[in-house]
C-alpha positions in Angstrom: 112.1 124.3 109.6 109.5 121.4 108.5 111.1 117.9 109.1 111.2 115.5 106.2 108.2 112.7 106.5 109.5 111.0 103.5 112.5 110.9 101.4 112.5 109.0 98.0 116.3 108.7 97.0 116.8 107.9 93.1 114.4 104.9 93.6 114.4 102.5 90.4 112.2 99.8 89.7 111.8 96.7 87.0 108.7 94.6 86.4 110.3 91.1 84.3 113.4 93.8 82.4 110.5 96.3 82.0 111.7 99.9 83.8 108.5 100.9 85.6 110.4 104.1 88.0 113.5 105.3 86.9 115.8 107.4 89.5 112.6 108.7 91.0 113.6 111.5 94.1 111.2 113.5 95.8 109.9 114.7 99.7 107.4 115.1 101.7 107.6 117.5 104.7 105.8 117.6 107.8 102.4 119.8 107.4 102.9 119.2 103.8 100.0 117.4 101.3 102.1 116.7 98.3 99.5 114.9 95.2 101.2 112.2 93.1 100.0 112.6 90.0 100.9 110.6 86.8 98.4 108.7 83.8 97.9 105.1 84.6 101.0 102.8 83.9 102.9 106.0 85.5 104.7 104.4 88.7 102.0 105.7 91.4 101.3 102.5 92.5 104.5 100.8 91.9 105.8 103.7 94.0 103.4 103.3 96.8 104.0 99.3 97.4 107.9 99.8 97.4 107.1 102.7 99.8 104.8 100.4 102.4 107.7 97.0 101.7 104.9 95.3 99.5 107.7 95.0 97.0 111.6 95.1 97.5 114.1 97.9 95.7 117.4 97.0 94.8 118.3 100.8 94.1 118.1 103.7 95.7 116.4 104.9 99.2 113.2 105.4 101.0 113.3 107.0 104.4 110.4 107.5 106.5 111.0 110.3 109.4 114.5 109.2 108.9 114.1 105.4 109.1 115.1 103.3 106.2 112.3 101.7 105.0 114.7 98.3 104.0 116.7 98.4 107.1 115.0 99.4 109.8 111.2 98.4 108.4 109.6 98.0 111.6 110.2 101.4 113.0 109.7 103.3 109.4 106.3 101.5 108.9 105.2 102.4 113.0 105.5 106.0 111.1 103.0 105.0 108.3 99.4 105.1 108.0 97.8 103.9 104.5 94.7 104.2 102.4 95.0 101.5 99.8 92.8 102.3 96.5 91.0 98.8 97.3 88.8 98.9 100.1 90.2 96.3 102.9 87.2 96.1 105.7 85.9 93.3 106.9 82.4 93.8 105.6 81.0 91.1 108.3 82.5 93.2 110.7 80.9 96.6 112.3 83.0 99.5 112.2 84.2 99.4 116.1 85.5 95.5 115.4 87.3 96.8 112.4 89.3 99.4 114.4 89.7 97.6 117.3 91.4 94.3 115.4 93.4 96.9 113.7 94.2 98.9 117.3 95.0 95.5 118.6 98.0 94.8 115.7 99.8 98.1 116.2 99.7 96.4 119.8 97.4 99.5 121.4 96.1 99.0 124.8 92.3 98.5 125.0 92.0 101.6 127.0 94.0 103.9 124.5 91.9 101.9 121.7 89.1 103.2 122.9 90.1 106.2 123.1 91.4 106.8 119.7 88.3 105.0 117.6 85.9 107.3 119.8 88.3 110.1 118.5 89.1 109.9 114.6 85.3 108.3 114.4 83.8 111.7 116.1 86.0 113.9 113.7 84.3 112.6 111.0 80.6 111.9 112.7 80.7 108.2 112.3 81.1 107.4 115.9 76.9 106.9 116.2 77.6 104.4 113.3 80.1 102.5 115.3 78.2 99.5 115.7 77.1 99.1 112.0 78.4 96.1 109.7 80.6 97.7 107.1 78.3 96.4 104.4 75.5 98.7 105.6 77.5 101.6 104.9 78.0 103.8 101.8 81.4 104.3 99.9 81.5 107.5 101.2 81.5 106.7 105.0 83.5 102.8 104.2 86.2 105.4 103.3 85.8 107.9 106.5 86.5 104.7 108.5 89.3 103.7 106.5 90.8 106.9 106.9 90.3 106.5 110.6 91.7 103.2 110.9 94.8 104.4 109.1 95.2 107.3 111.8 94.6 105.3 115.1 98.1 104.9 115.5 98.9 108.3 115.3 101.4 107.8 112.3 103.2 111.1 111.2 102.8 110.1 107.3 99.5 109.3 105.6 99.6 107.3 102.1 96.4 107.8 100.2 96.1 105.5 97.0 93.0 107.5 95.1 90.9 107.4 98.3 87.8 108.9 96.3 87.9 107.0 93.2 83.7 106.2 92.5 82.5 108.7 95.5 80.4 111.1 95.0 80.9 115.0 95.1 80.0 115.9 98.8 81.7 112.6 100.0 85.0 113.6 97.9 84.8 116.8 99.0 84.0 115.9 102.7 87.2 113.5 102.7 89.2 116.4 100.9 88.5 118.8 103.1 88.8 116.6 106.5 92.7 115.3 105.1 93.8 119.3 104.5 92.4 120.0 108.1 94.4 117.1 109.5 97.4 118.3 107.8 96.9 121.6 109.4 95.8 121.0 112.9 98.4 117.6 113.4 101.6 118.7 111.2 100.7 115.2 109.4 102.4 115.1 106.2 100.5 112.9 103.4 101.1 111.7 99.8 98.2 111.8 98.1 98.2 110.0 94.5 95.3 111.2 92.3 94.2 111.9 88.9 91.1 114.6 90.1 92.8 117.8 89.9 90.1 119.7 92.0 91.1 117.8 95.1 94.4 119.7 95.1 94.3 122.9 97.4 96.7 126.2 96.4 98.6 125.2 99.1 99.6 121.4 98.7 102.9 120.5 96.5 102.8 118.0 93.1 104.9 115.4 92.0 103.9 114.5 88.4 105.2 111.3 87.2 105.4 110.4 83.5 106.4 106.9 82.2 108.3 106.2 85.8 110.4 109.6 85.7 109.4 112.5 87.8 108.5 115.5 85.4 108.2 118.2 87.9 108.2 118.2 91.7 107.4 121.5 94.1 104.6 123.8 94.9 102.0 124.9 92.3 103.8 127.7 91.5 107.1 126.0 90.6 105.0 123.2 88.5 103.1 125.7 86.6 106.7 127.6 85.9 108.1 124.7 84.6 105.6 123.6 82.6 105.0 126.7 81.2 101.4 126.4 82.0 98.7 128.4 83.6 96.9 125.8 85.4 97.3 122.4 86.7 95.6 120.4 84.1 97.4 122.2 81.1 100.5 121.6 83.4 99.8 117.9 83.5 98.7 117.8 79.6 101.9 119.3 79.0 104.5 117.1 81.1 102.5 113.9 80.3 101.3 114.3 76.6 99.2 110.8 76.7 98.1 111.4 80.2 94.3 112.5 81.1 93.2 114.5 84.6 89.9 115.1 85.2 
């Protein structure tokens, strides 16, 4: 049986009286990629900063690998790896100073730093690059080292906030493909919020949220039934009538 990564517990939110998620539940299982999808003003990433402790709930739950995200913070986030939609390198920086800093606040030995850079940088053929300032590099590969950054500390859940938003098609579909392979070779379990449909694999679950309430959760399959749809997109036309995926 695949152990829960995540649990979101009838999570409400509230920008200034405004409702912005409203009794959201959903999980995300080990070896499972589950997409977020939802139209902007949806709750993705109102969802996302309550789920890192950017912003504090008053309602409901979020447990990661069992650890309450509000009580026991530091353990749940030691679980957590993210990919915020903003890049957050040090441009000045080359990309082995980047990891290393970062290495060095999850408290990783030098050694074991080592180690692990030479490893998530060689998986996706940036290690040769790994004395190149960020600003030399393309979106594409910024993101590759992103990704690796977020993985150095081996986390067992990966937040990705619309990694590939102004990539082009190979580097999408290079970063696509690498995340899927993770989730198969590690048992990594990530949550994925998009609005590109053709990043989603047959395999991967959805959550589609709609003005803060979850509108179907599950495999494809179970999506597609409750929508009454035949695809993804006319799934998510369907279940969010002002929303647009590309």
């Amino acid at each position: 049986m695949k152990k829960q990564a995540l649990q979101v517990e009838n999570i409400s939110f509230s920008y200034s009286g405004k409702l912005a998620l409203d009794s959201v539940s959903f999980d995300v299982k080990s070896g499972d990629c589950t997409f977020l999808l939802g139209p902007n003003g949806a709750g993705k990433s109102t969802l996302f900063s309550l789920i890192t402790r950017l912003y504090d709930y008053r309602q409901g739950k979020i447990s990661i690998c069992g650890f309450d995200v509000k009580k026991q913070t530091t353990k749940a986030l030691a679980k957590l790896g993210v990919v915020f939609q903003q890049p957050t390198l040090d441009l000045d920086l080359n990309v082995m100073q980047n990891l290393r800093y970062h290495s060095a606040l999850h408290g990783i030995s030098r050694k074991k730093a080592r180690h692990r850079i030479q490893e998530e940088l060689e998986r996706f053929n940036m290690y040769e690059r790994r004395f190149e300032k960020i600003r030399q590099l393309n979106g594409g590969h910024r993101r590759r080292v992103e990704i690796a950054r977020a993985l150095l500390h081996e986390p067992s859940l990966l937040l990705l906030d619309e990694p590939t938003v102004g990539l082009d098609v190979p580097s999408r579909k290079s970063i696509v493909a690498h995340v899927h392979q993770l989730v198969a070779e590690r048992n990594l379990a990530v949550l994925w919020a998009s609005h590109l449909i053709d990043e989603i694999y047959p395999a991967d679950n959805l959550v589609i949220l709609h003005q803060g309430k979850v509108a179907a959760k599950g495999s494809i399959e179970k999506v597609l039934k409750v929508a009454q749809a035949s695809s993804i997109a006319e799934a998510f036309q369907l279940l969010t009538p002002s929303g647009v995926a590309a």
